[in-house]
N, C-alpha and C positions, 0 to 999 in steps of 0.2 A: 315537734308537737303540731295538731292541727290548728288552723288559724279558722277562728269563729266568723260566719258571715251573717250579716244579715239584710233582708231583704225588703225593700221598703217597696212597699202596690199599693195599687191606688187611680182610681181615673184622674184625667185631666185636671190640673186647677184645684186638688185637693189636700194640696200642701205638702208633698213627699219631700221636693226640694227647701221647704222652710226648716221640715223637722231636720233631713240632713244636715243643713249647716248647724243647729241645735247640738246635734250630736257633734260634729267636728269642734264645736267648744267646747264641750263638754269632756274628750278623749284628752284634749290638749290639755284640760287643766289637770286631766289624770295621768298625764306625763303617755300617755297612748300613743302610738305609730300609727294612724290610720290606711290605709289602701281602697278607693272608691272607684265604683264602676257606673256610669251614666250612662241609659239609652235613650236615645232621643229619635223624634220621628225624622225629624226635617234635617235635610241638608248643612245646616247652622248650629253651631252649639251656642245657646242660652244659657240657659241651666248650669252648664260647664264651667262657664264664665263667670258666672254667677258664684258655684263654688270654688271657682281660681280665686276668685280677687280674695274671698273669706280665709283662705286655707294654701298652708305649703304643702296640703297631703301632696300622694301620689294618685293621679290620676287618669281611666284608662275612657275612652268613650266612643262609643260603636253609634251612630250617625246613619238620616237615614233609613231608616228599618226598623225592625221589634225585634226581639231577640227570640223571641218566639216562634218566628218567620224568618224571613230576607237575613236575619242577623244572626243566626242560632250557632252556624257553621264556626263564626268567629270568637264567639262567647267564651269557651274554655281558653284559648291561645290568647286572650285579652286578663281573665285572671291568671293563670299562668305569668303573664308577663307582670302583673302586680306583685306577685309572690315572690318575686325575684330583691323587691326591693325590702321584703324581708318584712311587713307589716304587723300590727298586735291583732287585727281587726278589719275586714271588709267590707265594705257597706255597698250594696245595689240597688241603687235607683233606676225602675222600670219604665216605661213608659204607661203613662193611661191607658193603653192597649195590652196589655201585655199578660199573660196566662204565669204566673210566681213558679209552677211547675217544670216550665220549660229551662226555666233556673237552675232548681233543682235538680231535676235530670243531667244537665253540665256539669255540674257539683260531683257527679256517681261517676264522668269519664275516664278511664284508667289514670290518664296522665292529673290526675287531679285527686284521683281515689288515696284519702289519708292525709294531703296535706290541708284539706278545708272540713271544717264541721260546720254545718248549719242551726244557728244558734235561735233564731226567731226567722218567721215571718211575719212584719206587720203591714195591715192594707189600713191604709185611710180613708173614710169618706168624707166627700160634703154634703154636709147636714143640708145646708139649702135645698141641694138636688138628687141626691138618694132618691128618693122616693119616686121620683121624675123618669130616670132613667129607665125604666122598661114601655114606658106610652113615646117619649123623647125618643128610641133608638127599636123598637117596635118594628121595624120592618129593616133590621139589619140582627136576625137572630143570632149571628158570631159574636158580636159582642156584648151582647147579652148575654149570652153563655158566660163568655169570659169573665166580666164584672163581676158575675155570682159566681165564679168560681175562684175572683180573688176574696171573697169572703170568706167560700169555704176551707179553703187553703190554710190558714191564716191564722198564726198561733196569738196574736194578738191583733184585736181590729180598734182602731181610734178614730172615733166619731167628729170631725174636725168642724171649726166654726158655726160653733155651736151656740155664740150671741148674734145671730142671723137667724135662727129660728126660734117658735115657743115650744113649750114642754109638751103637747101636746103633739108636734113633730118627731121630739124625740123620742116621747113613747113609741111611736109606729116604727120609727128607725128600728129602735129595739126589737121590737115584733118581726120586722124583716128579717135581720143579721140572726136573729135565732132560727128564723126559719130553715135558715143554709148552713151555721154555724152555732149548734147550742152550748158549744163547751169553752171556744178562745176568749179571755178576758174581754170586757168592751170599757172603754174609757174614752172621757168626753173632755174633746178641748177648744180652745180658741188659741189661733195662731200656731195651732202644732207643737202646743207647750204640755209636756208632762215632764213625771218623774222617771227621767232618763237614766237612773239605776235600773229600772223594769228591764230596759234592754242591755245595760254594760255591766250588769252585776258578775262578776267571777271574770272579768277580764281584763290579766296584769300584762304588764310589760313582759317581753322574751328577754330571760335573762339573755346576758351578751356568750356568743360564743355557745347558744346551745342547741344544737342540731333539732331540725326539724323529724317527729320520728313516723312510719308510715302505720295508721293506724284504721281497720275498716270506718268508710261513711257509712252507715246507718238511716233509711228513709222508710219512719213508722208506717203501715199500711196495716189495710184492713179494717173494722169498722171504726169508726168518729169514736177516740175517746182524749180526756185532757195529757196534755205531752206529745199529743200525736205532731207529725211534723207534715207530710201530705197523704190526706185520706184518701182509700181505694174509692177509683171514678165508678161510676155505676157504669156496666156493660155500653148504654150506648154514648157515654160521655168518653169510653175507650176508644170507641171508632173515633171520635170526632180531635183526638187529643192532638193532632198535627194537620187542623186544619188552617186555616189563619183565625186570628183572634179579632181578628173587623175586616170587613169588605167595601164599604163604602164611605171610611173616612180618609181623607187626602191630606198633606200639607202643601202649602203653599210658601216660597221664600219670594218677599217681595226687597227693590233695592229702590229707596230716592238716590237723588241727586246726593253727594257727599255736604254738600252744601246749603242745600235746602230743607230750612228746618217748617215741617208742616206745620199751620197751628191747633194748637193741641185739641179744642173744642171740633175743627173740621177733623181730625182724625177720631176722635173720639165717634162722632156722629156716623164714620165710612165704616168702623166698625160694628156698630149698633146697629147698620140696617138688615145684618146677616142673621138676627135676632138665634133662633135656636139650631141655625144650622153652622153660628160660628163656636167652636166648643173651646178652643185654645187661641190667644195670641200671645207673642212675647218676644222684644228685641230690641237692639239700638238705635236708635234716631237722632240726627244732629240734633245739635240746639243752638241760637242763637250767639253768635261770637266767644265760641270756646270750644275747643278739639276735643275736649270729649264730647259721649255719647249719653243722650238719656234712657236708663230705660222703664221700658215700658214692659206690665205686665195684664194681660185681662184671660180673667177667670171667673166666672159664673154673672156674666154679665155686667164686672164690676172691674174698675180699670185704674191700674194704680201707677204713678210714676216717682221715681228716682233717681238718685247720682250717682254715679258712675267711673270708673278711673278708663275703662273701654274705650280705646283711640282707633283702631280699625273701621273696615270698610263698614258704613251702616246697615240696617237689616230688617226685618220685621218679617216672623215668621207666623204662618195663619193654620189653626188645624180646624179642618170644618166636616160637615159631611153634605153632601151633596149640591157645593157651592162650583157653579157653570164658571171657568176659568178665564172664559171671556167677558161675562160680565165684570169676572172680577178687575180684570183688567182695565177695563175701559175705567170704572168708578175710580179705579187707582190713580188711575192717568187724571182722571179729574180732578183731584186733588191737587197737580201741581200743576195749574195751567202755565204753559209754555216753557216750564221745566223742560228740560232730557231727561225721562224717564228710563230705566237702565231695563235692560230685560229682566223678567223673572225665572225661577227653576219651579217645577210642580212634581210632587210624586202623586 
């Protein structure tokens, strides 16, 4: 039988990685096999880690790159190798950048054709910055495209923290997501909490011992209607379907001392002067007389930290757009006067 996927979009900081774990409790209590696929921009997995410590799934993660771009090549040979361990369920988590289509399209590759169906696409937003996002990235038209086209993609769109704004935000939210998408359910959450039957309903355990059988993938096209799965791009949205999905955002992986735990308020502040050109941080940072690591999350200009079982080399990963490497540097360096500052990696 085909193994259901589904596909979790969404910019930066919008909570794809919360609802996931959501969902991996939720599979477990339903006696579920999951199989998870993580893209990540930078060099370092986060997010990864994040879902290791939560979850015995199986877990496959492409690093580095969008899957859309740089990554695409390896996308099918990564679920492929999921499928081996025999899964009830696939879940993909994109990157912030990332076009849900170029997914899609892996999904339809021979070696892939019959053993995966594509059960939902849901994108998230954040309700804070929705509305932001086309004046905020205004002179980087890729990803603007992109964004509105994980909208319109998108069999289900979930409006994510949503006690960060008033009602009258969310009406124009509305206003928006119809604009791009009049037909996909919209549902309003905080913390990435819904009713997670919406997306696992109809999906049981493989009985033991029963052959996988090849049956066509199926990819609705043609005009916008409900059940569609990706709507036909309009002519010039064809041309543009492999272009990259951003141009001028970067990650950055920074390394302290193993030993030297910054303090939190002067870290807080290094990241805050980046104001809107830092759109992602998140990673491990010593602390104070204990081998683990804290971490550390900041998304929508709001920075959260907690504990961690993560004993490895520390890390702090930065996704910005148009932040000068040298500056970044130097301010970094600042931070730990007289520290050994360790080199960084930049894409």
């Amino acid at each position: 039988m085909s193994i259901p996927v589904l596909i979790l979009s969404g910019f930066l900081g919008s909570g794809k990685t919360t609802l996931l774990l959501e969902l991996l409790a939720e599979t477990r209590s339903r006696g579920l096999k999951p199989g998870i696929l993580m893209n990540e921009l930078g060099k370092m997995d986060v997010d990864g880690e994040i879902v290791g410590e939560a979850s015995q799934a199986s877990v496959a993660k492409l690093l580095d790159g969008c899957v859309c771009c740089s990554k695409k090549s390896e996308l099918s040979g990564s679920i492929q190798e999921l499928l081996r361990q025999k899964p009830d369920v696939l879940f993909v988590e994109l990157t912030g950048v990332a076009n849900p289509e170029e997914v899609v399209d892996a999904l339809t590759e021979p070696a892939l054709l019959g053993r995966v169906l594509l059960k939902q696409i849901v994108t998230l937003l954040d309700a804070e910055y929705t509305l932001e996002y086309n004046s905020i990235f205004a002179s980087d038209k890729d990803l603007v495209r992109t964004l509105r086209r994980q909208m319109e993609v998108a069999d289900l769109i979930v409006v994510n923290k949503t006690d960060l704004v008033d009602a009258h935000i969310l009406q124009k939210i509305e206003k928006t997501v119809r604009k791009h998408n009049p037909f996909a359910p919209l549902l309003y959450t905080q913390r990435s909490k819904l009713d997670l039957d919406i997306l696992l309903r109809g999906i049981e355990p493989a009985p033991e011992g029963v052959p996988q059988t090849r049956q066509p993938f199926k990819v609705v096209k043609g005009t916008a209607a409900a059940g569609s799965r990706v709507k036909e791009p309009a002519p010039e949205e064809t041309a543009r379907r492999h272009q990259a999905s951003f141009s001028r955002i970067r990650t950055f992986t920074l390394k302290p001392p193993e030993d030297y735990a910054v303090p939190p308020a002067k870290l807080e502040q290094f990241l805050g002067q980046w104001g809107n050109r830092l759109l992602r941080a998140k990673g491990y940072l010593p602390q104070p007389g204990n081998a683990s690591r804290r971490l550390l999350q900041y998304a929508g200009k709001r920075i959260t930290w907690s504990s961690s079982t993560y004993l490895g080399e520390p890390y702090l990963v930065l996704i910005g757009m148009d932040i000068d490497e040298n500056e970044l540097l130097t301010e970094w360096e600042a931070l730990m006067p007289g520290a050994e500052v360790p080199s960084f990696w930049k894409r």
